[in-house]
C-alpha positions as CSV (number, residue, x, y, z in Angstrom):
1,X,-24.4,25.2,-37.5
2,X,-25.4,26.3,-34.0
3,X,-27.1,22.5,-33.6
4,X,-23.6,21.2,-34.7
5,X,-21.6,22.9,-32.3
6,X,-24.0,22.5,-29.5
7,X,-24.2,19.1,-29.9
8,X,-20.7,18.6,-30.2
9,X,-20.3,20.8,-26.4
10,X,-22.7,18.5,-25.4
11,X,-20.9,15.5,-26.2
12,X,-17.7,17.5,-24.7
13,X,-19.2,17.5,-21.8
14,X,-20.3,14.2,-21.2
15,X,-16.8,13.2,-21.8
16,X,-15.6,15.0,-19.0
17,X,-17.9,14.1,-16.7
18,X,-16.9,10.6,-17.5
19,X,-13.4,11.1,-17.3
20,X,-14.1,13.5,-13.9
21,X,-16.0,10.2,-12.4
22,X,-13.0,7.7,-13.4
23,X,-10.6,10.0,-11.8
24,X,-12.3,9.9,-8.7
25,X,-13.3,6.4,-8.6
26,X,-9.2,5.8,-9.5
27,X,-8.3,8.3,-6.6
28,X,-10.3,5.7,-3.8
29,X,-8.5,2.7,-5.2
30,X,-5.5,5.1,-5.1
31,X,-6.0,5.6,-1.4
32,X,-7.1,2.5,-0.2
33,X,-4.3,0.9,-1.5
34,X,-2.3,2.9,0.0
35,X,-4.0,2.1,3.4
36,X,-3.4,-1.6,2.6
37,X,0.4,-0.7,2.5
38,X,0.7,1.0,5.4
39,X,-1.0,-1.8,7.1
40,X,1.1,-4.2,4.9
41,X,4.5,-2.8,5.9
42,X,3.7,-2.7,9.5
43,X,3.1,-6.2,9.6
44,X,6.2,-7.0,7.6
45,X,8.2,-4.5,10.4
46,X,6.3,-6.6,13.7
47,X,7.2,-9.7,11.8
48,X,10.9,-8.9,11.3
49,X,11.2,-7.5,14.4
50,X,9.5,-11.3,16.1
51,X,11.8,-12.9,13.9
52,X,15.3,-10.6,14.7
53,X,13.9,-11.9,18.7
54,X,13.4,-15.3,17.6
55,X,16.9,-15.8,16.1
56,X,18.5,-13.8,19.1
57,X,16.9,-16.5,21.3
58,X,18.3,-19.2,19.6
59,X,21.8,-17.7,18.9
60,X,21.9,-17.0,22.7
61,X,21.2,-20.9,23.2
62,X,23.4,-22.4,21.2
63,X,26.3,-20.3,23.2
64,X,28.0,-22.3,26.0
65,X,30.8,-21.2,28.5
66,X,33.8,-22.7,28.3
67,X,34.4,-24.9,31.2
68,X,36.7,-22.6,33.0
69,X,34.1,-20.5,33.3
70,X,31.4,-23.1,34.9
């Protein structure tokens, strides 16, 4: 009986160390993604920003003055 239940503590505890070392290695994919995100929406914010400059540009050339005001 004691053989049973040791084993079966034995196997208990395996398990959790298995499930202990997924958590972990899920909890540095967890976090580096999270990096790439940050990095991702920065780039996404620069880029809108360039393209919110780009679009005033071209607005602004396409505006003439009436002739009056030449």
């Amino acid at each position: 009986m004691n053989d049973e239940i040791s084993a079966r503590f034995e196997k208990m505890e395996a398990n959790i160390a298995h499930l202990e070392h997924q958590v972990e290695q899920l909890n540095g994919v967890i976090i580096a993604q999270g990096k790439l995100l940050e990095r991702v929406k920065k780039e996404v914010s620069r880029q809108s920003s360039a393209m919110e400059s780009i679009e005033l540009e071209r607005i602004k050339s396409n505006i003439t003055k009436p002739p009056h005001y030449q």
